[in-house]
MIVEXGU-225159 format. One record per residue (C-alpha): residue in one letter; x, z, y. Coordinates in steps of 0.1 Angstrom, whole numbers, plus 5000, padded with zeros to 4 digits. Layout:
AXZY ...
END
This chain:
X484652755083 X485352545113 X485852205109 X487751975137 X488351665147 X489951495178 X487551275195 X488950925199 X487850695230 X486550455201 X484650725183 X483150825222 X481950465224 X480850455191 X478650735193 X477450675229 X476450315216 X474450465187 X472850675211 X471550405233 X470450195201 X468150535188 X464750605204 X464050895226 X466651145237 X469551235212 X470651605205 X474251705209 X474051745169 X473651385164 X476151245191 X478951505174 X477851365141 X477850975149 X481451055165 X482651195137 X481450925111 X483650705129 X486450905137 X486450985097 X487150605091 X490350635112 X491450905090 X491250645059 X487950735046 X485050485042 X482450775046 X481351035061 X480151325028 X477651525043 X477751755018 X481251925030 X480051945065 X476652055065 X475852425074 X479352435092 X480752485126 X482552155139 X484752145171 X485051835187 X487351825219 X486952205222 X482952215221 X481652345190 X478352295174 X476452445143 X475252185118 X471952255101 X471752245064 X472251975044 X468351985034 X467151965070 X470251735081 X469051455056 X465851475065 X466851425100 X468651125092 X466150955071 X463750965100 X466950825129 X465650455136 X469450385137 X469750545098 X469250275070 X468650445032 X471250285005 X471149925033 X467849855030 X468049785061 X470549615088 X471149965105 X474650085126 X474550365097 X474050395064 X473050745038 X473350665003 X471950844977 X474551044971 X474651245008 X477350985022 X476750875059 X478550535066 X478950285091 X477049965079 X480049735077 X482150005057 X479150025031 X478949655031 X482649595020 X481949864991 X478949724982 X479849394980 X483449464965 X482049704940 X479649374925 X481949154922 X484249334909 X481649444879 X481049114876 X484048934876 X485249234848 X482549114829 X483348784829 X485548564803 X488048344818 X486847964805 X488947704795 X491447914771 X492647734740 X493148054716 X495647864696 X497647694721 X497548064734 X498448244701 X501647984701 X502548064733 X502248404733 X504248454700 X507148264720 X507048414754 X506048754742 X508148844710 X508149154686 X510349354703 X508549344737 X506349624752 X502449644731 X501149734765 X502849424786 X500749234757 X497649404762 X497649304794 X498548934793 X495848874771 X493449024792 X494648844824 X494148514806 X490948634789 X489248804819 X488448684853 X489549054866 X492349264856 X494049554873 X497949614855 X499149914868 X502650114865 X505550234880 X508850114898 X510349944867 X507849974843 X508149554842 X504349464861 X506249184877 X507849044843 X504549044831 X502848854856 X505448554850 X504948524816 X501348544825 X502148244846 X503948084818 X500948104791 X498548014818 X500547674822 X500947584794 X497247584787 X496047224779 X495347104814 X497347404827 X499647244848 X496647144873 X495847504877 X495947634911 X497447964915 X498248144943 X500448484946 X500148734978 X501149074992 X500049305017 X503249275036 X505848995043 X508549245026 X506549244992 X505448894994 X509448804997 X510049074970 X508148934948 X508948544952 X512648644944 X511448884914 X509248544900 X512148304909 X515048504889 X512648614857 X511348264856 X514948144846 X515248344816 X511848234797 X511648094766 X509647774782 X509947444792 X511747344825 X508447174832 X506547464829 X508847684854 X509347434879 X505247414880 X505347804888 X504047864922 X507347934945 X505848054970 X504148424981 X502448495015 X500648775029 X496948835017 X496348765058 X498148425052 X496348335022 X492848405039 X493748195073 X494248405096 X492148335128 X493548495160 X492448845159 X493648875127 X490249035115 X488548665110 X489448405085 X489448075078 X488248125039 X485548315034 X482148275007 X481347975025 X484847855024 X485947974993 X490247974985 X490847644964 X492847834936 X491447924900 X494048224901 X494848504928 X497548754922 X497949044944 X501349204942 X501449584955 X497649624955 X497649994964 X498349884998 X495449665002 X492349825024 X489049825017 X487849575047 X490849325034 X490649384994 X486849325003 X487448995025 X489948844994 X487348904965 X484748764986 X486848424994 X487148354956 X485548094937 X482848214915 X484848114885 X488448244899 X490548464882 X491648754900 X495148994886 X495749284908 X499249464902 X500049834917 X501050154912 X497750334913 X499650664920 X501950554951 X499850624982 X496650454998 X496650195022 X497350315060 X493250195067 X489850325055 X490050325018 X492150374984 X490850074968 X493550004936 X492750404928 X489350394932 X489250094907 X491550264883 X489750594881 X486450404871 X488250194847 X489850504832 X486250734827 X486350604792 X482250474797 X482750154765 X479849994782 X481449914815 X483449584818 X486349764838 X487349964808 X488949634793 X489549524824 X493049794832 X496449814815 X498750084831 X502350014813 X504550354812 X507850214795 X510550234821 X512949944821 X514850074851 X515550454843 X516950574815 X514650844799 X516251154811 X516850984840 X516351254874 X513950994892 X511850894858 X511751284850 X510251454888 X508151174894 X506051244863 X506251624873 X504851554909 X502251294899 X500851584870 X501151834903 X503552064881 X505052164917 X507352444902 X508552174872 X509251954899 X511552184917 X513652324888 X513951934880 X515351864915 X517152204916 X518952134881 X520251794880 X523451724873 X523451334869 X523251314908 X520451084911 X518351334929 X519551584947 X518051914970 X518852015001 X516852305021 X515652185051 X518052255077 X517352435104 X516652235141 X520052355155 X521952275118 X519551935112 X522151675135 X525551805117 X524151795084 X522651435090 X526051335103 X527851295072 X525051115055 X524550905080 X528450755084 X528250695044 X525050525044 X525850315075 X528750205082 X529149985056 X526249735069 X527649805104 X531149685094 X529749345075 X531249025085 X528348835086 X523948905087 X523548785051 X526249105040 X525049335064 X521149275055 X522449325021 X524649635030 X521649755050 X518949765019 X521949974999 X520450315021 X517150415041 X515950755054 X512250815049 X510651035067 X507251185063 X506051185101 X506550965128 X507551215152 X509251535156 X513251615150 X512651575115 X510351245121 X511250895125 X511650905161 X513551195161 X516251125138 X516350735149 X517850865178 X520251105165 X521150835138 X522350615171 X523650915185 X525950975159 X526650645147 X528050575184 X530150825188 X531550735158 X532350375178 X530550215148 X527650095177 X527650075209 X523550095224 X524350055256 X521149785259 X517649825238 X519149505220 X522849585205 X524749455180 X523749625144 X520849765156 X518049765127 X514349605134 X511349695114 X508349485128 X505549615129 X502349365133 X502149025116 X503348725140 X502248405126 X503548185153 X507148345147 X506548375110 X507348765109 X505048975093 X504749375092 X507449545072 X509549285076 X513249435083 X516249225103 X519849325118 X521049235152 X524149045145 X526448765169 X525248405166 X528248185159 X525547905164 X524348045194 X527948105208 X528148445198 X524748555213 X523148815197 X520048715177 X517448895146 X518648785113 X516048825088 X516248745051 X513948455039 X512248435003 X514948204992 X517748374996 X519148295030 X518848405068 X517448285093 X517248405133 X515348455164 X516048575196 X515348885204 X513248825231 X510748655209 X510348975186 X506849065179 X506449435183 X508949665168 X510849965160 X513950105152 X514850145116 X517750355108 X515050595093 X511450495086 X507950655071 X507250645036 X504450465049 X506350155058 X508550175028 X506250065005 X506849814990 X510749824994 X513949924971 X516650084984 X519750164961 X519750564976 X517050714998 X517051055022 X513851155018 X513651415051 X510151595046 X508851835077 X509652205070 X506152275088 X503552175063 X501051925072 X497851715055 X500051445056 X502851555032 X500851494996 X501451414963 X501351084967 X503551044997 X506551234981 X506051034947 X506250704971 X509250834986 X511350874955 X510650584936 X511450374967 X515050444950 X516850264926 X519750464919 X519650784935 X517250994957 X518051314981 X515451524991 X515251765020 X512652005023 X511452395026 X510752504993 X507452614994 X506452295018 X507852104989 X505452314967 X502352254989 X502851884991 X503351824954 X499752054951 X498451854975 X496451504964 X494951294987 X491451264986 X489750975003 X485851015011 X484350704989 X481650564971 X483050314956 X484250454923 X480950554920 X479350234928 X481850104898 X480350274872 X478150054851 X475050114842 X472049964830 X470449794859 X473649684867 
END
């Protein structure tokens, strides 16, 4: 077997830096290798595993080199001056016990996140008055509600760590108010500091709307709701931010002020960030992390809300984590029966042939299968899908209906480029769309024309994911400005000018969907299969839906995704499993 990779300029410098840093004269072997530990971190791994490369050919920008053995390969390593065993030492690299080559930072985050966590699992939440709790929880929490959404509230006021895990609908977010409710209504509660964050603006807004409508409907005092937090902010936000987005204001030193953290969409979160959040707790804070552990991975190095679900779930009685997980599976927002509910358990079990007689046999029209069309067919069979999902939004009489109007559809797409990738069918989306005389993208900047930042912009308050519509300015005599939705429930503007960078978003990656609803989705997959199409991306994909998902696809790409699970190169599931000297 040949394994290859595509050397990139950071990976060259990377590897020429390690080579300057080691003493004597380097062999092609070992440049090709420090290259490639780096370049498998841009791939969303946190390590290089030795064990799958060693003995093999690798290509690297079309020279190709024979590894040696993975005996004689470790022992090589253990004797590099730049090569530190399990971080013993402060080395660029780092080989673990268990044939993993990192770079030193990556092990760091793993190391360090894996502790905490194990200890913070371990640890019982102070201050809880059982029987104040009891009367609480008997109140906000009655008979007929779901044993596992118990479970889990009483381990998130029990615990310093808790993971509650589920899928779309499966009521993680009605949870965490109640949460919020008994947690207040401690004695003393009401000075509790507790903070709630996302990975992305869109889920942080998500989730303060989901808090401020649930909240209304609780069997508590009006004290206790109005001292719910009403506000969510980006993890980045939370942390302080400094410039370069990679430093931050709270750290170990500087530890976050609140007793409790909640992380909404915590599949999303990466290993550096997860790692600089845990570490910016107070010793005795408690920390709730909700997720769908089966939606896909952050887009960086790591799959962090996984990694701590699959050690949770080995069943070991002596580790803290195994009390320390709930995943709910009652489904408040599909029907059983329901087409989404029923393939989305088929393609997370990898039942790829299931999954397609599901899709294929339907009749209730929430999902629906269309062969991939053909290059020359793709543009008229978009057409009509395209006028139905748009042209609503693009007919609105003002931004708050069209941003409404414009969350009703969404195109996901598996790659970026390509005809049948987001760039490709942006463009035939405008394409069509103005001939039909519903737009008229004569400048980059035209009336109706989607935005989907992409970076966070502190200064302009617009953070990555975070969608807006092109619409006249009445207050601006008519100019065209962004209108974005804000957590409360109105607009605001900016000019487009002022936009932080950017994209078009008639259709989008599943990527940058997370953490979104739409009422009906056209999932497009690639009819050439690729690493990227997985499990996990198509299961993403789906449940970004609330009423109804189409999907187009070749059938046996469909069948090779669904096969298909992402496997991220990490230690740190391992590094969560307890043991003695632990």
């Amino acid at each position: 077997m040949t394994i290859e990779f595509q050397e990139r300029a950071i990976d060259r410098y990377f590897a020429d830096f390690i080579c300057r840093q080691s003493a004597g004269r380097v062999s092609d072997m070992f440049r090709c290798l420090f290259s490639f530990a780096s370049n498998t971190v841009g791939q969303g791994n946190l390590c290089l595993n030795l064990v799958d490369i060693a003995g093999e050919r690798v290509r690297v920008n079309g020279r190709e080199l024979l590894l040696p053995r993975l005996d004689l390969l470790l022992e090589q390593l253990r004797k590099s001056p730049v090569v530190s065993l399990n971080g013993q030492h402060h080395r660029p690299l780092v080989l673990d016990g268990s044939n993993r080559l990192y770079l030193y930072r990556y092990w760091r985050y793993e190391h360090d996140l894996a502790m905490t966590i194990l200890h913070k699992a371990g640890a019982v939440a102070g201050n809880i008055d059982e029987a104040t709790l009891q009367s609480s929880f008997v109140r906000l929490f009655p008979e007929s509600t779901d044993d596992l959404q118990k479970k889990a509230a009483k381990m998130a006021l029990q615990r310093q760590f808790c993971v509650i895990s589920g899928g779309p609908g499966t009521g993680k977010t009605s949870t965490v108010v109640r949460i919020l409710a008994l947690l207040l209504e401690q004695k003393g509660g009401k000075k509790q500091r507790i903070a709630m964050a996302a990975p992305t603006g869109k889920a942080a807004a998500r989730l303060k709307a989901s808090v401020n409508s649930i909240r209304q409907s609780l069997d508590c005092s009006e004290e206790v709701k109005s001292a719910m937090p009403d506000d969510v902010v980006t993890i980045q936000r939370l942390l302080g931010v400094i410039s370069d987005s990679t430093r931050f204001r709270h750290s170990a030193r500087n530890p976050l002020p609140f007793d409790t953290v909640i992380i909404d969409e915590a599949s999303m979160v990466s290993l550096p960030l997860m790692s600089a959040l845990v570490n910016a707790l107070k010793p005795e804070a408690r920390l709730i992390l909700l997720g769908d552990k089966d939606q896909l991975a952050s887009v960086e190095a790591g799959a962090v809300l996984g990694d701590i679900c699959n050690a949770a779930g080995e069943g070991n009685p002596a580790s803290p984590l195994s009390s320390s997980l709930v995943v709910l599976e009652k489904n408040y927002r599909f029907q059983p029966g329901s087409g989404i509910a029923e393939i989305s358990r088929a393609v997370n079990a990898g039942l790829e042939r299931d999954a397609l007689v599901i899709l294929k046999s339907n009749t209730t029209g929430t999902i629906v299968w269309h062969s991939s069309p053909s290059r020359e067919e793709l543009w008229s069979a978009l057409a009509p899908k395209v006028v139905a999902g748009y042209q609503s939004y693009l007919e609105a009489a003002s931004p708050e209906e069209a941003l409404e109007r414009f969350d009703r559809f969404r195109i996901l797409c598996a790659l970026r480029d390509g005809p049948y990738g987001v760039s490709g069918l942006n463009s035939q989306v405008e394409n069509t769309l103005a001939r039909k005389g519903l737009i008229a993208p004569s400048t980059i900047f035209y009336a109706g024309r989607p935005i989907l930042v992409t970076v966070n912009d502190y200064a302009m308050r617009l953070f990555n994911g975070d969608t807006g519509v092109l619409f006249p300015d009445p207050e601006y005599g008519g100019a065209l400005r962004v209108f974005f939705s804000t957590p409360d429930g109105g607009v605001r503007s900016v000019p487009p000018e002022r936009l932080p960078a950017h994209e078009t978003a008639y259709a989008m990656t599943i990527h940058k969907s997370q953490g979104s609803e739409f009422e009906r989705v056209l999932m497009v997959l690639s009819p050439v299969d690729s690493e990227l199409q997985t499990r996990e991306l198509i299961y993403t994909g789906m449940t970004r839906a609330k009423k109804s998902v189409e999907i187009w696809a070749d059938e046996a790409v469909f069948c090779a995704a669904v096969k298909k699970k992402t496997e991220r190169s990490s230690g740190l599931r391992e590094a969560l499993r307890w043991n003695e000297q632990q």
